[in-house]
C-alpha positions as CSV (number, residue, x, y, z in Angstrom):
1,X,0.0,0.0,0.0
2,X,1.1,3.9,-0.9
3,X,2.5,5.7,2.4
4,X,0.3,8.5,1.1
5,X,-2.7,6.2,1.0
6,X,-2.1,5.6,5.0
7,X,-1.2,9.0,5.7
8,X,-4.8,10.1,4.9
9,X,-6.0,7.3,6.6
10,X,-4.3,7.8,9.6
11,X,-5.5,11.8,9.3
12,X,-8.9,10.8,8.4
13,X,-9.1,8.9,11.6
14,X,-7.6,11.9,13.8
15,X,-10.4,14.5,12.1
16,X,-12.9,11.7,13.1
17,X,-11.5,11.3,17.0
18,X,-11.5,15.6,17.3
19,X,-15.2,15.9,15.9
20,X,-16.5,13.3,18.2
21,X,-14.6,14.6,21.0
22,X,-16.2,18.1,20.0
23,X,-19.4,17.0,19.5
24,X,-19.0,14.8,22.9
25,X,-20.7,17.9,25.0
26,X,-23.1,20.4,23.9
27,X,-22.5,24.0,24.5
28,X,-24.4,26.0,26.2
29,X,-24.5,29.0,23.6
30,X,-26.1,26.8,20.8
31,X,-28.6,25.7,23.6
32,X,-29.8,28.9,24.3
33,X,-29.4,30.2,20.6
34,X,-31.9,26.9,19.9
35,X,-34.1,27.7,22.7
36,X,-34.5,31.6,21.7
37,X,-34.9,30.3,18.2
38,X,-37.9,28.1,19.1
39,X,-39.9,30.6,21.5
40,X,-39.9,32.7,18.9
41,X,-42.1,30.6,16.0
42,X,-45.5,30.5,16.1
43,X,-46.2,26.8,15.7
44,X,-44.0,24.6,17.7
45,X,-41.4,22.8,15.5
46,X,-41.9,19.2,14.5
47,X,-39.7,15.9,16.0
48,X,-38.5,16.0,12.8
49,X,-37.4,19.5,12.8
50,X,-36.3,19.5,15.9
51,X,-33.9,16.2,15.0
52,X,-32.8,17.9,11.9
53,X,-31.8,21.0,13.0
54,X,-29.1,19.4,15.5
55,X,-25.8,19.2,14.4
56,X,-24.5,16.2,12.5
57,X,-21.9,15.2,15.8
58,X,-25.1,15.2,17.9
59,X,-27.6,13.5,16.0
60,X,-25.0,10.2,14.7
61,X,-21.8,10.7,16.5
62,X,-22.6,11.1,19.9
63,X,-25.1,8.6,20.1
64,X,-22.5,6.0,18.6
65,X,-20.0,7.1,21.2
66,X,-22.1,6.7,24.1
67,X,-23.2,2.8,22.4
68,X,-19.7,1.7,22.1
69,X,-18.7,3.3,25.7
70,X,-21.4,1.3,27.2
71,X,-20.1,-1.4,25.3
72,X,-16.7,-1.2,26.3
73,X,-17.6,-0.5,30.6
74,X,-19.0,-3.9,30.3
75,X,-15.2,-5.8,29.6
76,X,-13.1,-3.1,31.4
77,X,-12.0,-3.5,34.6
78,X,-12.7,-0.7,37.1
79,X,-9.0,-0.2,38.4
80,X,-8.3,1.1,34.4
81,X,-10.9,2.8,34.2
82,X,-9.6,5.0,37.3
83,X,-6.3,4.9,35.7
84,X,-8.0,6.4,32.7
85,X,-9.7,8.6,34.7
86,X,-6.3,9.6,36.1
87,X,-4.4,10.1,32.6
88,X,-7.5,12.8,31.2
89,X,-6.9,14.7,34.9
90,X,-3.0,14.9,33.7
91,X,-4.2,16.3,30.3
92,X,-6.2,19.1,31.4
93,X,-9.8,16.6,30.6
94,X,-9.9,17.6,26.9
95,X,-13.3,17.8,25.9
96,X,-14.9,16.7,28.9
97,X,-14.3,13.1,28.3
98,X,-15.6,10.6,31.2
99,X,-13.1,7.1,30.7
100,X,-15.7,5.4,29.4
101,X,-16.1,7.6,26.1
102,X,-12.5,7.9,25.8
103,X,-12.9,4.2,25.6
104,X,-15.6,4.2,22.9
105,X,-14.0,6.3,20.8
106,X,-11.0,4.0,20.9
107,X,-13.3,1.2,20.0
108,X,-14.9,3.3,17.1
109,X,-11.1,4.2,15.9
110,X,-10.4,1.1,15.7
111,X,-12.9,0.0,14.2
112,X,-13.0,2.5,11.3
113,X,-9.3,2.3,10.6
114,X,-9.3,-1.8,10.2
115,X,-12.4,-1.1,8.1
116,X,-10.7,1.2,5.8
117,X,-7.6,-1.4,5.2
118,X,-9.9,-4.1,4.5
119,X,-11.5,-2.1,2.0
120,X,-8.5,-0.8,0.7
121,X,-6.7,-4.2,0.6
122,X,-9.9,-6.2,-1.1
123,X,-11.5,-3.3,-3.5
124,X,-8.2,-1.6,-4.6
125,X,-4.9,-3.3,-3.6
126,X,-6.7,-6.9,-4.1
127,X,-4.0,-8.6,-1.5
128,X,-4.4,-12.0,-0.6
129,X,-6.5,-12.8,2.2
130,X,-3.6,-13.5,4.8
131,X,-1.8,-10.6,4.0
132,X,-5.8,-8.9,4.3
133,X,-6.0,-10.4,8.0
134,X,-2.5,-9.3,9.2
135,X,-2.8,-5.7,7.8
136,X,-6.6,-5.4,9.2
137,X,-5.4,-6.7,12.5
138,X,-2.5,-4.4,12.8
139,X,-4.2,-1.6,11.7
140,X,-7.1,-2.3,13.9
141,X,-5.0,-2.5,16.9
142,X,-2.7,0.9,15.8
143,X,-6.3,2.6,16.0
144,X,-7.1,1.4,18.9
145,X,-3.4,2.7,20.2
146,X,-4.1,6.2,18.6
147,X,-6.2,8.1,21.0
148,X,-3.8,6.5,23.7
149,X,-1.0,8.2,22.4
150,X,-2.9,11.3,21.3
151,X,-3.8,11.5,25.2
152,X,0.2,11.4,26.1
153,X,1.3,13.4,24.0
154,X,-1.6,16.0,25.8
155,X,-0.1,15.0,29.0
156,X,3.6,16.0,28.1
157,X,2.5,19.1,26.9
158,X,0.7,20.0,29.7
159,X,3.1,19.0,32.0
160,X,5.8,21.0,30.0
161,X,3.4,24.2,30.0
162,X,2.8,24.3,33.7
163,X,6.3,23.6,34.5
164,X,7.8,27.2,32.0
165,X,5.0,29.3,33.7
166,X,5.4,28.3,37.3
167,X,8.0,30.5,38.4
168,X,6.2,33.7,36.9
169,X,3.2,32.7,38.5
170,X,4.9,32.2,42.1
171,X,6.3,35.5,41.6
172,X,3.1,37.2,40.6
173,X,2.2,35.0,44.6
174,X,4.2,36.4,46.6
175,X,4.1,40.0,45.1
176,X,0.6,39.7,45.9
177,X,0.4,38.3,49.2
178,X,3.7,40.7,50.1
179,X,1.3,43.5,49.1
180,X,-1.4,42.5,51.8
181,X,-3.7,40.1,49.8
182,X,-4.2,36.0,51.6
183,X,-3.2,33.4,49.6
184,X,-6.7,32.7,48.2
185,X,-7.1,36.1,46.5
186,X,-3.1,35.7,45.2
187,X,-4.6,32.4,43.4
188,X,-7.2,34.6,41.6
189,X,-5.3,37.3,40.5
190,X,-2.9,34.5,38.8
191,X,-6.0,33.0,37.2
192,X,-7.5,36.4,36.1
193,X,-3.3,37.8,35.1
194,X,-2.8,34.8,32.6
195,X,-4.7,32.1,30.2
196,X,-2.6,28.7,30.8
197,X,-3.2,25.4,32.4
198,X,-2.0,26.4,35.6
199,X,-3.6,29.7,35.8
200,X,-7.2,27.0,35.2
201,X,-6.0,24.7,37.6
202,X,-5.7,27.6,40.2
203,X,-9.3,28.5,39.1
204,X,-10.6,25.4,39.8
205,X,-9.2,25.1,43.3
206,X,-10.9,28.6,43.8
207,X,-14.3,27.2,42.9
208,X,-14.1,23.8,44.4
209,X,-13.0,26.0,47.9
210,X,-16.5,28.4,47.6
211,X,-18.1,24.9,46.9
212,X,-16.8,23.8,50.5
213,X,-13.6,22.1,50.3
214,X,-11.0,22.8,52.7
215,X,-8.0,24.8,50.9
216,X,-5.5,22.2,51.5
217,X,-7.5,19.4,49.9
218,X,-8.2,21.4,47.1
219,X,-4.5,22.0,46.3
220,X,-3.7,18.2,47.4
221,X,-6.3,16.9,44.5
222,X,-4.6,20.1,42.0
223,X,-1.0,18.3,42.7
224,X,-2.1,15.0,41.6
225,X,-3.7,16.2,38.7
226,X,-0.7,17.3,37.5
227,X,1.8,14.9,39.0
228,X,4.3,17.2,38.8
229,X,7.5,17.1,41.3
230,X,8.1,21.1,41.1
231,X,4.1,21.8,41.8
232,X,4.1,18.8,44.7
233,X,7.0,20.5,46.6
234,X,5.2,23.7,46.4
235,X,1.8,22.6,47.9
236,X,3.7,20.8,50.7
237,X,5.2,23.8,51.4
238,X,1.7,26.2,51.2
239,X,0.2,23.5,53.4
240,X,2.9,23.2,56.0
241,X,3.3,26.9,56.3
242,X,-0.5,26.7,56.9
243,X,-0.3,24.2,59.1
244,X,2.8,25.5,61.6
245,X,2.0,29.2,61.5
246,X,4.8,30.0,59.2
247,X,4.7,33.4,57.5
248,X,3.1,32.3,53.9
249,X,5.3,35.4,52.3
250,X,8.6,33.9,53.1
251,X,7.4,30.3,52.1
252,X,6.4,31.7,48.6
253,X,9.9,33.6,48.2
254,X,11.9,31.1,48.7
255,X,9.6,28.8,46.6
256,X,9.6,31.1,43.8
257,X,13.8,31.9,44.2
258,X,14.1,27.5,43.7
259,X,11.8,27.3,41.2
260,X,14.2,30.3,39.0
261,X,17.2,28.1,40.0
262,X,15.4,25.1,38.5
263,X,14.5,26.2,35.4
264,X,17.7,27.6,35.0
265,X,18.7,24.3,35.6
266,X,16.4,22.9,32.8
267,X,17.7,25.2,30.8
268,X,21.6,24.0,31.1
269,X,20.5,20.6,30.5
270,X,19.3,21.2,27.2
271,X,22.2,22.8,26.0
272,X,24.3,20.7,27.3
273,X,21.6,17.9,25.4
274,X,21.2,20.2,22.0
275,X,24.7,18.8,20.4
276,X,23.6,15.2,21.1
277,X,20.7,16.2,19.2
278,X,21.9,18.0,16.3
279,X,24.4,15.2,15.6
280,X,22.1,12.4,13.7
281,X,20.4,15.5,11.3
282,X,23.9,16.8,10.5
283,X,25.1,12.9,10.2
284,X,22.2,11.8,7.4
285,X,21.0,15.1,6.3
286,X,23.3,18.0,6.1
287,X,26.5,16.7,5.4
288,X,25.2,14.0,2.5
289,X,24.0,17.8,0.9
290,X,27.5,19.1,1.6
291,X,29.4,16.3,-0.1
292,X,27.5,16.4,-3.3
293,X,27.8,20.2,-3.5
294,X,31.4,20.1,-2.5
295,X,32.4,16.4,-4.2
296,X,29.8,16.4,-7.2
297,X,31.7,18.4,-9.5
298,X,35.5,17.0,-8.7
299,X,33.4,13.6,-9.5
300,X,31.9,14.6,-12.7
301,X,35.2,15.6,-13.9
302,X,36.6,12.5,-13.3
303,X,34.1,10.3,-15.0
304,X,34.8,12.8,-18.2
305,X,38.4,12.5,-17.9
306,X,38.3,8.6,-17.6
307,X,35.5,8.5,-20.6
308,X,38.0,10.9,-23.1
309,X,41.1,8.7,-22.2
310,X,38.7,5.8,-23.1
C-alpha cells in the first residue's frame, strides 16, 4: 500500500477522534441560541425539525459514542478505568471526556481504521487474504493505540506548560500576598493575570474552595492532577506553612527563588543535550547535501576525464 494512501488514513481517523470529542458535549450558547430560536415561532417545531436541526456530531456521533462506551464499561475493569480517569486529569480533561467515552471512541477508531484497510486491501490493492488479515489486524490495533498516544502526547505538553510558567506565576504570589492580599485572592489574581493550564488549575481550586472544600484538599487533589515534582514540593510547602503558623510570604519567596534556580537548571540541560541532538540531522542530512555540492563536481570531472582517455 502507498504511504500517502495511509497518511490520509491515519489523518482521516484523527479528524474523526477531534469531531467526536467536540461533538461529545453540547455547549451552552447553541442551547440557548436553539431555545431563543424556538420561542420565537409560532407553531411549535416538528420531532422532525427539531432532529434535523441538531448538528451532524449530535444526531449520529454522539449517540455512537455513548453505544460503544457502554459497550466497552462492560469488559473493562474498574482499576483502568480510574487509571484512565487519572491520565485525562493529567491532560487538562480535553473535551470533557468521562473514561468510558474515551474508551468508545477508541473502540470506534479502531474499528474504522481496520475497516478502511480491509476495503482498501480487497477493492483496490486486491491482496491475498492472509496478508488482508495481518494488515486489518495491525491496523485495527494501531487505531485502537491512537487516541492512547494522542492523550500522552496532551499530558507531556501539559506537563511542560505548567512547568515554564510556574516560576512567573509564584512571583506574581508572593508579590501579591507581600502587598497585603491572603493566599486565596493571590490564586485569583494569577487566574485572572494569565490564560494557561496552571492559571485554570488555580481557578478550579478557587471554585471547588467556595463549593466547601477545605484549601489544603483542594490544592492536594490540584498536585495529583498534574503529578508534577516542582508543583508537589510547592503545595507541601503552602500547606505546611498553613499548618505551623509560618509566614506564607517567606514560604512563597523562597519557593519562587528555587523554582528560578530550576528552570535555570532545565535550561543547562538542554544545552548541554542540543549537540547530542543535532548530531544524527547533520550525520544523514546535512553533510550528504554538503558532499555532493562540494564532491559532485570533482566527480563529474573525473568520469569525463576517464571517458576521453577511453
Amino acid at each position: 500500500m502507498s504511504p500517502v494512501v495511509i497518511i490520509l488514513i491515519v489523518v482521516a481517523v484523527l479528524v474523526l477522534i477531534l469531531v467526536v470529542g467536540r461533538g461529545s458535549r453540547k455547549s451552552s450558547d447553541s442551547l440557548q441560541a436553539r431555545l431563543a430560536e424556538y420561542s420565537m415561532r409560532e407553531q411549535p417545531a416538528s420531532l422532525e425539525e427539531i432532529e434535523m436541526s441538531m448538528p451532524f456530531s449530535e444526531r449520529v456521533l454522539l449517540p455512537l459514542v455513548q453505544r460503544s462506551s457502554e459497550f466497552m464499561v462492560r469488559f473493562t475493569p474498574a482499576r483502568t478505568l480510574e487509571s484512565t480517569r487519572h491520565k485525562l486529569d493529567l491532560a487538562g480533561n480535553p473535551n470533557n471526556w468521562s473514561p468510558s467515552e474515551f474508551f468508545g471512541i477508541r473502540l470506534i477508531a479502531a474499528i474504522v481504521l481496520g475497516l478502511l484497510i480491509f476495503l482498501l486491501l480487497t477493492f483496490v490493492a486486491k491482496a491475498e487474504p492472509a496478508a488482508q488479515f495481518g494488515m486489518t489486524a495491525l491496523f485495527t490495533v494501531l487505531g485502537f493505540m491512537l487516541p492512547a498516544l494522542w492523550l500522552g502526547s496532551k499530558i507531556r505538553n501539559r506537563k511542560g506548560s505548567i512547568i515554564k510558567s510556574l516560576p512567573d506565576a509564584l512571583d506574581l504570589l508572593t508579590i501579591c500576598v507581600e502587598a497585603g492580599l491572603g493566599f486565596d485572592q493571590a490564586m485569583q489574581k494569577v487566574a485572572e493575570k494569565w490564560e494557561d493550564e496552571l492559571s485554570r488549575a488555580f481557578a478550579r481550586v478557587l471554585h471547588e474552595i467556595r463549593l466547601g472544600k477545605i484549601r489544603r484538599e483542594a490544592l492536594r487533589d490540584m498536585a495529583e492532577r498534574m503529578d508534577i515534582s516542582d508543583v508537589t514540593s510547592f503545595i507541601a510547602a503552602i500547606i505546611q506553612s498553613e499548618q505551623l503558623g509560618v509566614s506564607m510570604a517567606k514560604v512563597l519567596r523562597i519557593q519562587s527563588d528555587q523554582m528560578r534556580v530550576r528552570r535555570r537548571q532545565r535550561a543547562e540541560e538542554k544545552a548541554h543535550q542540543a549537540p547530542v541532538k543535532m548530531l544524527f540531522p547533520m550525520v544523514f542530512l546535512i553533510f550528504p547535501s554538503i558532499w555532493v555540492v562540494l564532491l559532485g563536481p570533482a566527480v563529474l570531472q573525473v568520469m569525463a576525464t576517464n571517458l576521453s582517455g577511453l
